[in-house]
Backbone as a chain_set.jsonl record, in Angstrom:
{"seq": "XXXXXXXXXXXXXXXXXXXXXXXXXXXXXXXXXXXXXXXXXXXXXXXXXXXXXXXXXXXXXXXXXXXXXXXXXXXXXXXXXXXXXXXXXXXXXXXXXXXXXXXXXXXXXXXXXXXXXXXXXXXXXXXXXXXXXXXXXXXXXXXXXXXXXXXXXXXXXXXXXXXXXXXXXXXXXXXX", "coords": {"N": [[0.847, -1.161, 0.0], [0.506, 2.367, -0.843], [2.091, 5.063, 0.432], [1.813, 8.174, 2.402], [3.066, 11.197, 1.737], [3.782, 13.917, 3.973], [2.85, 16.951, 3.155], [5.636, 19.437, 2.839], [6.468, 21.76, 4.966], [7.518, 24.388, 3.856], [6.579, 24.912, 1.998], [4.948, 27.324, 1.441], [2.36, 29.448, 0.434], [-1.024, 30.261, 0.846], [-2.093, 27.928, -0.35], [-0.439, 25.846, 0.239], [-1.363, 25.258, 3.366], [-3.953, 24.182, 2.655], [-3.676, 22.017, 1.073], [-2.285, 20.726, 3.095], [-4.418, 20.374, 4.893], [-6.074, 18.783, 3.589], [-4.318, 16.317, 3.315], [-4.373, 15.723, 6.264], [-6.624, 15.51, 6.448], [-7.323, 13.274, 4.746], [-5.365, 11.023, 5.318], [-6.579, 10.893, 7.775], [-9.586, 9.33, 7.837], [-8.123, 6.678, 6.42], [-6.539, 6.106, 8.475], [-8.64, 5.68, 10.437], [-10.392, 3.637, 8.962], [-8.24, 1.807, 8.227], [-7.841, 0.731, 11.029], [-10.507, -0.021, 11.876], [-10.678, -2.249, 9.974], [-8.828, -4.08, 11.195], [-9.545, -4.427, 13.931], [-12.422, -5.652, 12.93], [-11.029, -8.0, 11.749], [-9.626, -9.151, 14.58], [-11.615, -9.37, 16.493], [-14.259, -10.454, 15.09], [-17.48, -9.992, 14.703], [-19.868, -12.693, 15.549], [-20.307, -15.213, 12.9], [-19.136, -13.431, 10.913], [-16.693, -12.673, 8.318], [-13.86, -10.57, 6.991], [-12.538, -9.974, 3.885], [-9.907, -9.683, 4.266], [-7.367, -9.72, 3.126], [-8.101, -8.188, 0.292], [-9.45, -6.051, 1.379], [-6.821, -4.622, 2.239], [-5.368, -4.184, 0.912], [-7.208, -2.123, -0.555], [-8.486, -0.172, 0.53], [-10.787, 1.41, 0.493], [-13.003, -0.265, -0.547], [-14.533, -3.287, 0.807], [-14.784, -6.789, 1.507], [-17.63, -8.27, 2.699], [-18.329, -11.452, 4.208], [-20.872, -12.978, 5.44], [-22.131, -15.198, 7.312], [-25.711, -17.038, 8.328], [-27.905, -16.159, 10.845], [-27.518, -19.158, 13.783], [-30.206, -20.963, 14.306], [-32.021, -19.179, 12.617], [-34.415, -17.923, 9.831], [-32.584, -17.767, 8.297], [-30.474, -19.769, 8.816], [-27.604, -21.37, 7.532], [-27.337, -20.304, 5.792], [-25.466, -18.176, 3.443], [-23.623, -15.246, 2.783], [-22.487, -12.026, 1.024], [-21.755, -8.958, 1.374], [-20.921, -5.906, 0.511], [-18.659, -3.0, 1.109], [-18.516, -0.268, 0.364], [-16.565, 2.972, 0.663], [-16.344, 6.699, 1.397], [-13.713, 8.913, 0.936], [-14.99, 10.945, 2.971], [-15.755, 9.549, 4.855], [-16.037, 9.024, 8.377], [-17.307, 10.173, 8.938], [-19.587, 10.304, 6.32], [-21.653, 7.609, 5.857], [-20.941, 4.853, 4.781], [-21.332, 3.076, 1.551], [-23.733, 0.36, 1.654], [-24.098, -2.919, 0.119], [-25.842, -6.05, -0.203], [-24.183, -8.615, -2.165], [-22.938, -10.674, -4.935], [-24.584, -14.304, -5.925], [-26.188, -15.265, -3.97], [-28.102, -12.861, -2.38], [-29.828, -12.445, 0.657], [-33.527, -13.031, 0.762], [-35.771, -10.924, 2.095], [-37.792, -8.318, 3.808], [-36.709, -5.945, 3.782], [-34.864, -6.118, 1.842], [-33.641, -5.689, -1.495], [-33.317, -7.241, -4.022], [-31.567, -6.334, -6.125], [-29.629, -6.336, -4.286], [-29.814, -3.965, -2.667], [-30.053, -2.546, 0.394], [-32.523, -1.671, 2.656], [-32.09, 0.483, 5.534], [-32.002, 2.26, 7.565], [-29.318, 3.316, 9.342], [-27.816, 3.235, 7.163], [-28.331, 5.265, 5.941], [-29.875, 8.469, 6.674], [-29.259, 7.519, 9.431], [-27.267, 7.402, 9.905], [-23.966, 7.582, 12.338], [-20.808, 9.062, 13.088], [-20.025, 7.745, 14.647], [-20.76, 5.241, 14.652], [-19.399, 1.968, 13.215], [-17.863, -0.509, 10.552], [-17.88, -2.628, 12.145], [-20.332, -2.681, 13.768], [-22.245, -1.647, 11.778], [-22.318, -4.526, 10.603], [-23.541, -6.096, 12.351], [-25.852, -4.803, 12.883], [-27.094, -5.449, 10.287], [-27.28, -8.41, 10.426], [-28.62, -8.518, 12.899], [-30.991, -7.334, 11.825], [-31.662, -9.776, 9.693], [-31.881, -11.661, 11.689], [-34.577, -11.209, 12.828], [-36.272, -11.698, 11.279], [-39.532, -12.927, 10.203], [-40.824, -13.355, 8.35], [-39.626, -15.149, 4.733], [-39.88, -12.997, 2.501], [-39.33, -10.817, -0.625], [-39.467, -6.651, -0.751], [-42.548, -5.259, -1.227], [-42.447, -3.453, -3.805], [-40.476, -4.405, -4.936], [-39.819, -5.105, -7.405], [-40.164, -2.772, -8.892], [-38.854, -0.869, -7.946], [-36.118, -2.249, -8.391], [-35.881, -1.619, -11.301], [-35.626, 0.924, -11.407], [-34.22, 2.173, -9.715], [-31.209, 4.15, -8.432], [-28.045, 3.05, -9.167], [-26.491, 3.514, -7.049], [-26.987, 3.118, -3.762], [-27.314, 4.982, -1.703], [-28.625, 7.013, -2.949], [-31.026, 6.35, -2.6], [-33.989, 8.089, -1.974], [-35.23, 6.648, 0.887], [-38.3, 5.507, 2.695], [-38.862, 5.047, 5.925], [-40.689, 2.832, 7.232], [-41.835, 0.8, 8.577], [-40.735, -1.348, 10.982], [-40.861, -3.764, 12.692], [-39.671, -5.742, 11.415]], "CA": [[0.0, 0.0, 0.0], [1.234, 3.634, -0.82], [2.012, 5.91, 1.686], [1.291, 9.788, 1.455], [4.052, 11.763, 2.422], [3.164, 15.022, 4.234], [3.25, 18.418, 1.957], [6.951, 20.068, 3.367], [5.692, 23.469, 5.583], [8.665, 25.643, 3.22], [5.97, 25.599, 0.425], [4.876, 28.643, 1.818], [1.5, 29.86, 0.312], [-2.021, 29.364, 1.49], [-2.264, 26.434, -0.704], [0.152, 24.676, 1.081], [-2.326, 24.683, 4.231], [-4.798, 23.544, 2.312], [-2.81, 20.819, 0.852], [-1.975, 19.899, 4.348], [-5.345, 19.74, 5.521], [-6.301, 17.922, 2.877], [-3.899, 15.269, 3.782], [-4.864, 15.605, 7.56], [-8.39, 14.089, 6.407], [-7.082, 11.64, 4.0], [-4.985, 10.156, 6.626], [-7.899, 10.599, 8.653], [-10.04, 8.386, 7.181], [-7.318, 5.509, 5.913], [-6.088, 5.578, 9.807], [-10.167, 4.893, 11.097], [-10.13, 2.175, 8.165], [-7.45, 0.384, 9.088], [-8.166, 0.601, 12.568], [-11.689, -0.829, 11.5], [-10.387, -3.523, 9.346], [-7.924, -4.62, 12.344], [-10.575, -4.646, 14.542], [-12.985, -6.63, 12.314], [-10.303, -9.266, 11.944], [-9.392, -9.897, 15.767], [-12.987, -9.447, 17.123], [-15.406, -9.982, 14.002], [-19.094, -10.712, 15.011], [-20.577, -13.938, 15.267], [-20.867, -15.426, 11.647], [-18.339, -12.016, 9.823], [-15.664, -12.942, 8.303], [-13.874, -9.758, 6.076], [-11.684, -10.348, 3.549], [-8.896, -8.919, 5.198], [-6.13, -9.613, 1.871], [-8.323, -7.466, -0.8], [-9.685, -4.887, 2.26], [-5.339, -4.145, 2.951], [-4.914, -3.389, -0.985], [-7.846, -1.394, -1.352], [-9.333, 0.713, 2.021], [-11.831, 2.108, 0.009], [-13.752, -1.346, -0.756], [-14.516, -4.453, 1.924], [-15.913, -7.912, 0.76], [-17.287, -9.203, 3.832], [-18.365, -12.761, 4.37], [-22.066, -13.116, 6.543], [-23.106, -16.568, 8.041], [-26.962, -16.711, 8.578], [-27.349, -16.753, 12.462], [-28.322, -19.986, 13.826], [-32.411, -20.641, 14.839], [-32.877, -17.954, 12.348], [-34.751, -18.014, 8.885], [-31.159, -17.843, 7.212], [-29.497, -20.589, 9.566], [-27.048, -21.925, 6.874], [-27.149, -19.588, 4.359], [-23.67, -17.836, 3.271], [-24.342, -13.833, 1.906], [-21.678, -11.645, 0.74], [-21.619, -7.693, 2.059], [-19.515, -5.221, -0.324], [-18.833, -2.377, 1.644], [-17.317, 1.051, -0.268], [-16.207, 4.287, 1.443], [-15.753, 7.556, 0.623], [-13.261, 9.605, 1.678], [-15.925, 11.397, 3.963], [-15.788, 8.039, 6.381], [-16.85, 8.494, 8.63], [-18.699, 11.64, 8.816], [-20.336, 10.091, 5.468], [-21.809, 6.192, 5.7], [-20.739, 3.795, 3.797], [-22.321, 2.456, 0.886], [-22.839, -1.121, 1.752], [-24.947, -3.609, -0.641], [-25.489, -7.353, -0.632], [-24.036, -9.098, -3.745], [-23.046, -12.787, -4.999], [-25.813, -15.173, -6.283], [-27.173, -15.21, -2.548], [-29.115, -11.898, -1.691], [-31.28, -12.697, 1.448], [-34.91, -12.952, 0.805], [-35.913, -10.187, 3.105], [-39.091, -7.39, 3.623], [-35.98, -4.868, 3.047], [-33.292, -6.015, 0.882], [-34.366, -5.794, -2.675], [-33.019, -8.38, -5.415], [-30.256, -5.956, -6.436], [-28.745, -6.318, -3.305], [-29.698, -2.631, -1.542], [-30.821, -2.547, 1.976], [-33.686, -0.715, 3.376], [-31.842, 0.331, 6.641], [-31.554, 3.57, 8.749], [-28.033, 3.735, 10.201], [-26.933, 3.506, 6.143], [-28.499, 6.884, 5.208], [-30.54, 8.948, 7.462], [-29.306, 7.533, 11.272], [-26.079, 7.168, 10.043], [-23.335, 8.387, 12.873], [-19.694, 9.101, 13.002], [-19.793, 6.622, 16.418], [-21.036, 3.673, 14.079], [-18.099, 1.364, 12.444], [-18.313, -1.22, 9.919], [-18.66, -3.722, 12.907], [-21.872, -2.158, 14.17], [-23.192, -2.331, 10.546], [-22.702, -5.795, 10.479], [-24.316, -6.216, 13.592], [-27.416, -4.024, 12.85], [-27.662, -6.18, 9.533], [-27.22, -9.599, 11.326], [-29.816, -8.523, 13.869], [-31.941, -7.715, 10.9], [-32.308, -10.977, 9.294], [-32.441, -12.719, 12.395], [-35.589, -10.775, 13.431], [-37.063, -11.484, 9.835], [-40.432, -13.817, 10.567], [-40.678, -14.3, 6.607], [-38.86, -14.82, 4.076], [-40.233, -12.15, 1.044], [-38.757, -9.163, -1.461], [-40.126, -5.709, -0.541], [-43.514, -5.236, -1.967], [-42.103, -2.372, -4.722], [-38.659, -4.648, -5.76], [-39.58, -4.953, -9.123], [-40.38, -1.137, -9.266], [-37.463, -0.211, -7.257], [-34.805, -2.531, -9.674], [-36.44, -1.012, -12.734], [-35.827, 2.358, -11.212], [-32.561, 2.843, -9.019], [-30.116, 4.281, -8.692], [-27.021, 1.943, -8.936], [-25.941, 3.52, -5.411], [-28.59, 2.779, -2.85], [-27.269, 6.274, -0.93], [-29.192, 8.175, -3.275], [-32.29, 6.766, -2.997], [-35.051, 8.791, -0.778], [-35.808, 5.535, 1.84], [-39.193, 5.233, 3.707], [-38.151, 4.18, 6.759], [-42.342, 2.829, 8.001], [-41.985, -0.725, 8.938], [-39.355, -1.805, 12.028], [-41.149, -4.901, 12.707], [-39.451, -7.193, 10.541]], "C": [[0.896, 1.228, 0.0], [0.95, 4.392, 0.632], [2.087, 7.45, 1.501], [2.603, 10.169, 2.564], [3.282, 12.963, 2.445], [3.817, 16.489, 3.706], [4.374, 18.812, 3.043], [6.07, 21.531, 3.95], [6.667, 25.07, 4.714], [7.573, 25.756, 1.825], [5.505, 27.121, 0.283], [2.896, 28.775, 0.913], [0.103, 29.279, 0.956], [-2.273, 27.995, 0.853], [-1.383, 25.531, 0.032], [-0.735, 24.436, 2.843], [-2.852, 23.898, 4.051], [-4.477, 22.124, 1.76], [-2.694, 19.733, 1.977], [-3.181, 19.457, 5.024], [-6.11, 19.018, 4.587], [-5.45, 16.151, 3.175], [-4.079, 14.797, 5.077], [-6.221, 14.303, 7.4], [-7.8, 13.095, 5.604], [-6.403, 11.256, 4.702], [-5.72, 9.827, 7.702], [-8.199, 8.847, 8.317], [-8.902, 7.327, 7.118], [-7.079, 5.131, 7.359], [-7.628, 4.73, 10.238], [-9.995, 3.725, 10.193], [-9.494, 1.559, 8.385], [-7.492, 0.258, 10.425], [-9.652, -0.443, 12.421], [-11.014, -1.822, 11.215], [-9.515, -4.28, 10.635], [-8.925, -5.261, 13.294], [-11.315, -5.754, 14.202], [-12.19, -7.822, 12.106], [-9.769, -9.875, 13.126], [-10.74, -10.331, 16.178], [-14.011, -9.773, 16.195], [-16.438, -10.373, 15.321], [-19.247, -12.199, 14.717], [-21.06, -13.995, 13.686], [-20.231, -14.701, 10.375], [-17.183, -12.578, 10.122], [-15.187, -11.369, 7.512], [-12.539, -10.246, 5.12], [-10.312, -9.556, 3.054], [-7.183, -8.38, 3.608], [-7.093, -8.464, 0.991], [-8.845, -5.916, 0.122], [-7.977, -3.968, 2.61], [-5.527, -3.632, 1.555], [-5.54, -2.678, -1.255], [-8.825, -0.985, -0.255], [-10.87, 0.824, 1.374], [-12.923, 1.095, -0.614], [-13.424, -2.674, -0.146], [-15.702, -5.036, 0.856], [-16.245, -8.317, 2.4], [-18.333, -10.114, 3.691], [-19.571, -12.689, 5.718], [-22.578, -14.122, 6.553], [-24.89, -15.78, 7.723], [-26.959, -17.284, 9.853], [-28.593, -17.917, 12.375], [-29.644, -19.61, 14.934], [-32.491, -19.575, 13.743], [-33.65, -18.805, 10.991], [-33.538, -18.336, 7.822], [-29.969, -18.706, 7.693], [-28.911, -20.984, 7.905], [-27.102, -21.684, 5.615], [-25.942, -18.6, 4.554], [-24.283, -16.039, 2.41], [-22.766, -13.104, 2.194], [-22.077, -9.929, 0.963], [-20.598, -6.973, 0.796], [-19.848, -3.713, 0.538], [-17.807, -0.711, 0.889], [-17.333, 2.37, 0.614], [-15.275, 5.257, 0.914], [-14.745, 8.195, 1.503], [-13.48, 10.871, 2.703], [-15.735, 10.329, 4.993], [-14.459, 8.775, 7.139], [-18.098, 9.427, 9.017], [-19.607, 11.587, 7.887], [-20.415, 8.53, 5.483], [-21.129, 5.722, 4.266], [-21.507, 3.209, 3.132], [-22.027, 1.011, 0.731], [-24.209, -1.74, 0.655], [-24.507, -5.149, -0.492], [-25.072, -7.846, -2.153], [-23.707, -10.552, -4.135], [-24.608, -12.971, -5.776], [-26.652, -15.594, -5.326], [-27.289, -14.287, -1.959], [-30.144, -12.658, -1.12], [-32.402, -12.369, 0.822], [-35.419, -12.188, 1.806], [-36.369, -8.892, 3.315], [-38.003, -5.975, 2.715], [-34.734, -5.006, 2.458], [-34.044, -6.572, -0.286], [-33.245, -6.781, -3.422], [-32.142, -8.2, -5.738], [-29.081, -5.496, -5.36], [-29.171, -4.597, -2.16], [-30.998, -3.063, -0.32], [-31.419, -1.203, 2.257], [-33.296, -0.646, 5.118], [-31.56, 1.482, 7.196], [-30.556, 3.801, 8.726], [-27.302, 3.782, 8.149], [-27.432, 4.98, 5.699], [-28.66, 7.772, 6.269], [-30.133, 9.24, 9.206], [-28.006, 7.333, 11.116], [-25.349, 8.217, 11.217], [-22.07, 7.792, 12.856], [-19.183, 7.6, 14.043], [-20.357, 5.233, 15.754], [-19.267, 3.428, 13.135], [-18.854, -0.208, 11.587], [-18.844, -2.426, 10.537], [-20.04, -3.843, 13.498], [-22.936, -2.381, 12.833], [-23.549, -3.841, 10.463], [-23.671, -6.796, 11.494], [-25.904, -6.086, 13.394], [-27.978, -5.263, 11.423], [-27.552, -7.751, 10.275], [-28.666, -9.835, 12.105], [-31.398, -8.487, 12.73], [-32.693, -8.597, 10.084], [-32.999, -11.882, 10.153], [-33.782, -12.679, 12.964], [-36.716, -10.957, 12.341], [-38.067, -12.91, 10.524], [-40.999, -14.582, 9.295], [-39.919, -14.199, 5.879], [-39.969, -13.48, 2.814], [-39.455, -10.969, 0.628], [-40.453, -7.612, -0.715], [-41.253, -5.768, -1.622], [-43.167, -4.251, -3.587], [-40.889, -3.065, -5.137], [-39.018, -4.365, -6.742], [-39.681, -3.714, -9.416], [-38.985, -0.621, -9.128], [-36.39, -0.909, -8.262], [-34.797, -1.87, -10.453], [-35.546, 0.425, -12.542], [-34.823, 2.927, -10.695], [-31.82, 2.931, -9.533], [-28.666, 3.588, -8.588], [-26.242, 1.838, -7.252], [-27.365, 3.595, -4.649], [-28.698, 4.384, -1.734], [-28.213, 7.178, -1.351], [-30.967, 8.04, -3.341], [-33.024, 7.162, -1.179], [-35.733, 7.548, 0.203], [-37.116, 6.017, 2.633], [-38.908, 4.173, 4.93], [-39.86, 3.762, 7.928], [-42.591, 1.552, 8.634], [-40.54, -1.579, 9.861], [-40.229, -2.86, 12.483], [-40.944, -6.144, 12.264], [-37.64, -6.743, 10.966]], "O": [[1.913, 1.243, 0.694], [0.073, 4.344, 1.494], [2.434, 7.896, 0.408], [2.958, 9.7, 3.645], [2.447, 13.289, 1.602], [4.955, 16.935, 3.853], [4.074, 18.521, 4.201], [5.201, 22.142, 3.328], [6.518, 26.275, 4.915], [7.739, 26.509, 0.865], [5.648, 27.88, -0.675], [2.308, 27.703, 1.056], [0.017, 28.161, 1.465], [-2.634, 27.036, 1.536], [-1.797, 24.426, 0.382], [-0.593, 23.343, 3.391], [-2.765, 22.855, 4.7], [-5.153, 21.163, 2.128], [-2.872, 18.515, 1.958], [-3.193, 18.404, 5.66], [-7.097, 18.547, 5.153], [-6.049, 15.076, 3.202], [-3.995, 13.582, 5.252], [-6.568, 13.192, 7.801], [-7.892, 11.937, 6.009], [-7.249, 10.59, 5.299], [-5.628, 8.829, 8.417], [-7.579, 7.789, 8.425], [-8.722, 7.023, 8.297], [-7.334, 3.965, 7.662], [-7.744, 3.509, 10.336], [-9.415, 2.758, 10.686], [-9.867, 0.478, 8.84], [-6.9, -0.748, 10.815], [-9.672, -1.568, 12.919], [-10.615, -2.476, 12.178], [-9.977, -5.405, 10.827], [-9.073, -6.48, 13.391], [-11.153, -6.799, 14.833], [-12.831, -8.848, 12.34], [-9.394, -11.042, 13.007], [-11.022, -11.528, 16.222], [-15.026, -9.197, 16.586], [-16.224, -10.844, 16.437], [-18.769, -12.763, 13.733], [-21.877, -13.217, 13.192], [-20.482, -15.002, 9.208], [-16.652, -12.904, 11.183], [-16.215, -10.72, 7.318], [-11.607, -10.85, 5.651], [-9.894, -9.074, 2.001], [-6.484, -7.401, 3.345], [-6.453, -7.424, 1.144], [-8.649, -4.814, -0.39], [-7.969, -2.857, 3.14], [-5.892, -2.473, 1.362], [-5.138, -2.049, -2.233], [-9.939, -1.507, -0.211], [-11.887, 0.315, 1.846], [-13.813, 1.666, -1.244], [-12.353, -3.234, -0.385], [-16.598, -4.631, 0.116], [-15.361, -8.612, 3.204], [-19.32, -9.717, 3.072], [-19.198, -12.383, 6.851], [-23.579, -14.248, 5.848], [-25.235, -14.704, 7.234], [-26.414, -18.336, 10.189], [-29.655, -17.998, 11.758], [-29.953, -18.747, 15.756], [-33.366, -18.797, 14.122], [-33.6, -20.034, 10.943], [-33.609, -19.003, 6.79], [-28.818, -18.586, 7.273], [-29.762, -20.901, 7.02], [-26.987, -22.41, 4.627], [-25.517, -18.284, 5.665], [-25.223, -15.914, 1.625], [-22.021, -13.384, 3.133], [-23.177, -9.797, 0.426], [-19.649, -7.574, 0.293], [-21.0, -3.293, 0.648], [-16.632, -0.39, 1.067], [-18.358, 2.62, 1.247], [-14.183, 5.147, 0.355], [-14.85, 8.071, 2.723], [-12.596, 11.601, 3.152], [-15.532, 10.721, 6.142], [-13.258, 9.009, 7.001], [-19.3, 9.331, 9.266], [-20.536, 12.388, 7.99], [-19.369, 7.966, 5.161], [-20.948, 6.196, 3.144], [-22.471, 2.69, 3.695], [-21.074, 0.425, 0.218], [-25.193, -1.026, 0.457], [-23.35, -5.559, -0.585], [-25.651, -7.435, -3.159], [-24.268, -11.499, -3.586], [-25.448, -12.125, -6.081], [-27.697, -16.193, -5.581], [-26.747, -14.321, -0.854], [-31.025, -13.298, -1.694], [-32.351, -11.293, 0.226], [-35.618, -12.935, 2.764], [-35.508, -8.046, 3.072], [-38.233, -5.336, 1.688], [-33.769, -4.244, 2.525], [-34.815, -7.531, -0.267], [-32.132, -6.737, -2.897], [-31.375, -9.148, -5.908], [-28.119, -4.733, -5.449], [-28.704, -4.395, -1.039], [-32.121, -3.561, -0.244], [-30.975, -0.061, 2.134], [-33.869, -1.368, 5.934], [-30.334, 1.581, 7.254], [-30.375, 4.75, 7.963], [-26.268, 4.426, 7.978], [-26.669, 5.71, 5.066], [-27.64, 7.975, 6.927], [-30.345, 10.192, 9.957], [-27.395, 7.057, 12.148], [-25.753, 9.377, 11.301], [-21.872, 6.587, 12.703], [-18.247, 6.801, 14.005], [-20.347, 4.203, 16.428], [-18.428, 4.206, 12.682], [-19.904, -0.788, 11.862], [-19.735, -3.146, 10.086], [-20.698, -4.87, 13.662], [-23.999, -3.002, 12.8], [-24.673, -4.317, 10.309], [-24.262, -7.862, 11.321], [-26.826, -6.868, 13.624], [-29.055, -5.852, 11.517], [-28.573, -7.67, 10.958], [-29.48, -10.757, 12.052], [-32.407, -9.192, 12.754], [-33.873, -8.47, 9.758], [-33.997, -12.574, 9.949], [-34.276, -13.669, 13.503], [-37.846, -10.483, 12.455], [-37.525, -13.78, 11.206], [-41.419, -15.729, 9.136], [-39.212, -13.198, 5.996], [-41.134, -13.873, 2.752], [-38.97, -10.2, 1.458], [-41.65, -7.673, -0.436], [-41.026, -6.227, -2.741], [-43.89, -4.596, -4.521], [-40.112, -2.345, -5.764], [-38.628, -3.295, -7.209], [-39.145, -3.475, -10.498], [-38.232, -0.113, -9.958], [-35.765, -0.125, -8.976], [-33.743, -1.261, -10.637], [-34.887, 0.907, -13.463], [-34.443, 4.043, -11.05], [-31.425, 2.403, -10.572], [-28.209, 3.79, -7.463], [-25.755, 0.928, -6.581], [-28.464, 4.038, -4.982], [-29.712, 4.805, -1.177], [-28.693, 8.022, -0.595], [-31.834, 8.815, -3.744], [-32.806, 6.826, -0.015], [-36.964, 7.587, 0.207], [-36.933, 7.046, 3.283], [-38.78, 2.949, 4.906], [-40.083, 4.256, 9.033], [-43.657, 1.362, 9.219], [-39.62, -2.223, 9.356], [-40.444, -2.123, 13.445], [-41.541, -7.203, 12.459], [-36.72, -7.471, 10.594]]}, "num_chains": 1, "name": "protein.A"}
């Protein structure tokens, strides 16, 4: 992995501040990320694996690896997480989506993999980490009482936007 060397302070003009605080946050960020990813590989969650070799080469995109917890609806099903981040993380969520040939069956994860979930748009906070996501989605399936696609998938595939950040969520149904 490259390493950013920090702008020299003899550049002298205001751009060289700005330069510098520009690198302040991009070191930001990359430090919380690998601090995350570290994290996620001593401690994961029950069932999270991440895949720690392509997450070191490339901060800015996580594959991670989700069991289905046991007793649930998804005991012994295998689902794949892709998790991208902008260089806003963590003051800006992460856009996470299921992907693979096994998207849960589930009131809010549509077909093309986007999740109908709070803490990714709307409730997102700086004090959440990718382990808490995986958590909040975890808890989500396991609380699922049926399997089905949101009543609107086929509308919603037809119709999204390829990033799930941008679309306007109704957040009306926490019961499932």
């Amino acid at each position: 992995m490259a390493t950013k060397k920090k702008p020299s302070s003899d550049q002298g003009s205001s751009s060289s501040a700005l330069d510098s605080s520009r690198w302040e946050v991009s070191c930001f960020w990359e430090r919380r990320l690998q601090k995350e990813l570290m994290s996620l590989m001593k401690e994961p969650p029950p069932g999270v694996t991440v895949d720690a070799e392509g997450a070191g080469q490339n901060l800015t995109q996580w594959i991670i690896q989700m069991d289905g917890a046991q007793g649930t609806l998804y005991e012994g099903e295998q689902f794949q997480l892709q998790f991208k981040f902008s260089p806003k993380y963590p003051f800006d969520s992460p856009e996470v989506t299921f992907i693979g040939p096994n998207i849960p069956v589930h009131p809010h994860v549509y077909s093309n993999g986007h999740i109908c979930l709070s803490i990714l748009t709307e409730d997102w906070s700086p004090a959440l980490s990718v382990q808490s996501v995986c958590l909040s989605i975890v808890s989500m399936l396991s609380s699922c009482k049926e399997k089905k696609r949101p009543p609107d998938n086929s509308f919603y595939v037809k119709t999204c936007n390829k990033n799930p950040k941008k679309t306007k969520w109704w957040y009306h149904d926490d019961s499932v």
